[in-house]
C-alpha positions in Angstrom: -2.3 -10.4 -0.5 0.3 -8.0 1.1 3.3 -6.4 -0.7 5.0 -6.6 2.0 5.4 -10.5 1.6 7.1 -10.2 -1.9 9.2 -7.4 -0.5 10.4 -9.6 2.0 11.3 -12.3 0.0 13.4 -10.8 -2.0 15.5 -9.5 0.5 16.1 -12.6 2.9 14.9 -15.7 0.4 19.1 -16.2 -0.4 19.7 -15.9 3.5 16.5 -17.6 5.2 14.3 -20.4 4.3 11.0 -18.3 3.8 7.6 -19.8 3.1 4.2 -18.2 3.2 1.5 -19.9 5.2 -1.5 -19.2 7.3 -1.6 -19.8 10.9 -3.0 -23.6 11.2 -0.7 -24.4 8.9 2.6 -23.0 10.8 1.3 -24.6 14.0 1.5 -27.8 12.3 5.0 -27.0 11.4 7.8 -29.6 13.1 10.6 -26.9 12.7 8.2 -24.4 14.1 10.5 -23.8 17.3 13.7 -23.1 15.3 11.2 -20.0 12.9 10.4 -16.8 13.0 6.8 -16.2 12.8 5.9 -13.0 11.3 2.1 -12.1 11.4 0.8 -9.6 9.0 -1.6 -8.7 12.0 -5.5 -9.6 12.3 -7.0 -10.9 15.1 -4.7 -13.6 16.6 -5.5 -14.8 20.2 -3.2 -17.2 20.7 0.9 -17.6 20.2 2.7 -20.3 18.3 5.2 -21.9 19.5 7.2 -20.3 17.4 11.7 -19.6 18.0 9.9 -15.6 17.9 6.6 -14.3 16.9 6.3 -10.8 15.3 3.2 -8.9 15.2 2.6 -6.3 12.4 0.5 -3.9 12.6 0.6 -1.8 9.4 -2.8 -0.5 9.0 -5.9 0.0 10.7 -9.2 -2.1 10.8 -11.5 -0.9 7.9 -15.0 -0.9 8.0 -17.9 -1.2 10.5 -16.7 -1.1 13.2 -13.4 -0.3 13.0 -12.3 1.4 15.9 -14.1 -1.5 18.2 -11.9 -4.2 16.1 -8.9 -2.4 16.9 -9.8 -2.3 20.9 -10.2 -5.7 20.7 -7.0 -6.5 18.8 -5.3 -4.2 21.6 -6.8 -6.2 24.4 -6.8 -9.8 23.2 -4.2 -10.8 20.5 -1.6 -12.8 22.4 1.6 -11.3 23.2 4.4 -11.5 20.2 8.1 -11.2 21.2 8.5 -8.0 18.7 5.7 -5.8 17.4 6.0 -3.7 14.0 3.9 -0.5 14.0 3.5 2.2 11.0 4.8 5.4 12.3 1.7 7.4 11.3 -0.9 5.1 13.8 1.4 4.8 16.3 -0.7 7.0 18.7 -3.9 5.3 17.5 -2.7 2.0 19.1 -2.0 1.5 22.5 -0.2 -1.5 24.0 1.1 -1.5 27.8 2.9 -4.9 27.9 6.4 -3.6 27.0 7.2 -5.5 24.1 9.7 -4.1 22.2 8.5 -2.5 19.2 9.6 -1.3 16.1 8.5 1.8 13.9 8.7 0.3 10.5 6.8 2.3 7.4 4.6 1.2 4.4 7.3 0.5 1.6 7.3 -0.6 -2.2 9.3 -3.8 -3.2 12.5 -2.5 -5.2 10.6 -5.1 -7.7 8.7 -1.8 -8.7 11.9 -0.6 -9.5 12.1 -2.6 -12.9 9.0 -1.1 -14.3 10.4 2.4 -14.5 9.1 4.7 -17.4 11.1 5.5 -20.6 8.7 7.5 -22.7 6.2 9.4 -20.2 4.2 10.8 -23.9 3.6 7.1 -24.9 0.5 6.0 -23.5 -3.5 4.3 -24.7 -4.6 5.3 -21.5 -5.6 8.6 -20.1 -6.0 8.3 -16.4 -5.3 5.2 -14.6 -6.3 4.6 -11.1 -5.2 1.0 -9.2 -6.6 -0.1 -5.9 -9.3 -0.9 -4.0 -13.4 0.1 -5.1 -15.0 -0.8 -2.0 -18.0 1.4 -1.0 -16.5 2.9 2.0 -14.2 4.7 -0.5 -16.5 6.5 -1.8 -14.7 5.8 -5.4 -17.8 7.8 -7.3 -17.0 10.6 -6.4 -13.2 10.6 -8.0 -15.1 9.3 -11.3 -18.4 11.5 -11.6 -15.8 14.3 -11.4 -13.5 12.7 -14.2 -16.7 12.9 -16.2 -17.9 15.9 -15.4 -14.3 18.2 -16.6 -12.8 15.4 -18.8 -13.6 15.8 -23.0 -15.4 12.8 -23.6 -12.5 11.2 -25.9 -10.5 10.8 -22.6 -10.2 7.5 -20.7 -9.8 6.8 -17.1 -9.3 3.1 -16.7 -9.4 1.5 -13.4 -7.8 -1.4 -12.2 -9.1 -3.8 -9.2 -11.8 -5.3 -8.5 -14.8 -2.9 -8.6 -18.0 -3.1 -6.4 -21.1 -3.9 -8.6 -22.8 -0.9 -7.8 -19.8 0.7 -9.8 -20.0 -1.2 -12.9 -23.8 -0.6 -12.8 -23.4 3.1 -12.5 -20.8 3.7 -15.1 -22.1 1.2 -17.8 -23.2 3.5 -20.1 -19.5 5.8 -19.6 -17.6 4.1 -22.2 -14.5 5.8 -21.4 -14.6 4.8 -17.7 -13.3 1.1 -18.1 -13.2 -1.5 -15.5 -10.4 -4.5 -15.6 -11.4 -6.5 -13.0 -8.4 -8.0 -10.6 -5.2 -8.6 -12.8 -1.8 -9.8 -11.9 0.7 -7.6 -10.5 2.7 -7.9 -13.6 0.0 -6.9 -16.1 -0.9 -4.0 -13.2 2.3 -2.4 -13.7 1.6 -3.2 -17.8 -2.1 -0.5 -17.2 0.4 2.2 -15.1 3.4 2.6 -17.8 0.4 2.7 -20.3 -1.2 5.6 -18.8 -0.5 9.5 -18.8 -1.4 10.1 -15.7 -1.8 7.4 -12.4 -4.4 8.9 -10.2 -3.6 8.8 -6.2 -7.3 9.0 -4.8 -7.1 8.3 -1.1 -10.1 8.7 1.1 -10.3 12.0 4.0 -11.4 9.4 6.8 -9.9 7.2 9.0 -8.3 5.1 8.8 -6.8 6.3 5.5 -6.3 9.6 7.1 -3.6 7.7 9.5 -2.2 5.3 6.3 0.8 5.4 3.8 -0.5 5.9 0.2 1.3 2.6 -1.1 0.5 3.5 -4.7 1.3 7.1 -4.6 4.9 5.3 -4.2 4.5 2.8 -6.7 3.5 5.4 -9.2 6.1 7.4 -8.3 9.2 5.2 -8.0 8.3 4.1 -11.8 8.6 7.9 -13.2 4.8 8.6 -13.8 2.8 11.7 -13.7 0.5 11.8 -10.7 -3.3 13.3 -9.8 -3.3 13.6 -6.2 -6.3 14.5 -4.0 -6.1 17.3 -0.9 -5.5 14.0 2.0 -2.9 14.5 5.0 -0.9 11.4 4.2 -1.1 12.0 -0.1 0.2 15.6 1.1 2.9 14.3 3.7 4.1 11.2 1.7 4.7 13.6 -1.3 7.0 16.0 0.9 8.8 13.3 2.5 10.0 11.8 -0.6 10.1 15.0 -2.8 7.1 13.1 -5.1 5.9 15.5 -7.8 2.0 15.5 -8.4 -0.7 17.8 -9.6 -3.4 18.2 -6.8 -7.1 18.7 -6.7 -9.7 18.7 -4.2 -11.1 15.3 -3.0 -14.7 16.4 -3.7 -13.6 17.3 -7.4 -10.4 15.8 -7.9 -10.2 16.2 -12.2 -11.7 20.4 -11.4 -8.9 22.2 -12.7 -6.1 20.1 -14.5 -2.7 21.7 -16.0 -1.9 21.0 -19.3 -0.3 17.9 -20.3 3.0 20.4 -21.1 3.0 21.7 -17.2 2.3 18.3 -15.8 5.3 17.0 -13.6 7.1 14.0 -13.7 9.0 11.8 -11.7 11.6 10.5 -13.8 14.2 11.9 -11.5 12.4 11.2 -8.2 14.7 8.8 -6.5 13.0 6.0 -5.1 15.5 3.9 -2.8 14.3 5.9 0.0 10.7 4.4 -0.7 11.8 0.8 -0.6 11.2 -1.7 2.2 15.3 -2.9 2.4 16.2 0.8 3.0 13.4 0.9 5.4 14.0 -2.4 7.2 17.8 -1.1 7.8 17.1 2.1 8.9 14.6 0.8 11.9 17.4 -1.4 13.6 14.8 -4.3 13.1 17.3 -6.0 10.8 20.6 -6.4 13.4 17.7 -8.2 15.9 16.5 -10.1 13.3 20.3 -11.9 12.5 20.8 -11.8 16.8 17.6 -14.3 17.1 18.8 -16.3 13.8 22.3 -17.0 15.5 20.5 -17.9 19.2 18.7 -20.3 17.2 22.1 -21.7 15.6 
């Protein structure tokens, strides 16, 4: 499910032995004690006996809730030997058992990096957006505004899986089209196909504390981007110099520049983006090859 996985594969598979598994599964493991565990963080109340164990906490808990679920994952999830936090919810977790911890950001696979644009004015779809349609989103309001200032002979397809109450509402819109979940490959496929990738991030928490992974994405391949008015859409565009047109998240498709005056990123340079750089620049990397050698 994470990107982060793939990412890490491809920059340790030639060096480590890496296998995705869930947590019963590891524990049955009889090389457990000469591994790494690394736990994409839920709630985990007891340690394997594991060489290390890293938490990773790269997000907040969604839903209802939310703010309870993280207490608890403060209070009970066992104690790792290293913990992984997102820079931008570092304050909104609080651990006082001195593990040593690592700021480490949300990051795109340099995978992405194969799918860059060649002809931004070659497209069959309008307005893409890719991600998640649950209700807590709010993801009607990003489309009732596409159809309210969009000419009717414009599409905005979206890719994921979309709540029913979506597909009910928008039925009759037949240029508001729904893929259903797709492969990764054939995601990327929808994004070079499309004029303009739509970065539609919610104003409340915990989004409001989150990297925009696909404002990235659609950057690092070249693409044209719709942004809504959000703290971290705003922030992640200065940090990495990403070029987008913006509009307001209660009317996001308002007041749209012309195709002509829409930027680009074809020169956007997105190494800076990418989990290797990332992983190198948090000193998690030099730890990571001290336990591998204490482990022989």
């Amino acid at each position: 499910m994470y990107p982060l996985v793939k990412a890490m594969k491809e920059c340790y598979s030639d060096t480590y032995e890496m296998e995705e598994a869930s947590f019963e599964t590891a524990s049955q493991k009889p090389d457990l004690g000469r591994s790494i565990c690394w736990h994409m963080m839920g709630y985990y109340p007891k340690k394997l006996a594991a060489a290390c164990t890293i938490h990773d906490y790269r997000s907040l808990s969604l839903g209802r809730g939310a703010w309870f679920k993280d207490r608890i994952k403060e209070r009970l999830n066992a104690r790792p030997d290293i913990r992984i936090i997102q820079p931008s919810i570092a304050d909104r977790l609080h651990f006082f058992d001195r593990v040593d911890t690592y700021l480490l950001d949300v990051a795109i696979s340099t995978a992405v990096l194969e799918y860059h644009k060649t002809d931004p004015d070659v497209f069959s779809y309008d307005f893409c957006y890719v991600g998640a349609m649950k209700a807590e989103r709010k993801i009607e309001v990003m489309v009732d505004s596409f159809l309210r200032h969009v000419p009717q002979d414009k599409t905005l397809l979206m890719v994921g899986q979309p709540e029913p109450y979506l597909v009910e509402r928008y039925r009759d819109q037949p240029n508001v089209r729904f893929t259903g979940p797709v492969p990764q490959r054939q995601v990327f496929d929808y994004v070079l196909d499309s004029n303009v990738t739509v970065s539609y991030f919610p104003n409340h928490a915990p989004h409001i504390f989150q990297t925009p992974t696909k404002m990235l994405e659609y950057a690092a391949i070249g693409g044209r981007i719709l942004a809504n008015e959000q703290a971290m859409n705003r922030f992640t565009a200065e940090k990495y110099g990403i070029k987008a047109a913006w509009g307001s998240s209660d009317d996001l498709f308002r007041s749209l520049p012309a195709t002509t005056d829409w930027p680009t990123n074809m020169d956007t340079d997105p190494l800076p983006m990418t989990f290797e750089r990332h992983l190198k620049e948090s000193g998690l990397v030099e730890r990571l090859q001290a336990i591998v050698s204490q482990i022989g």
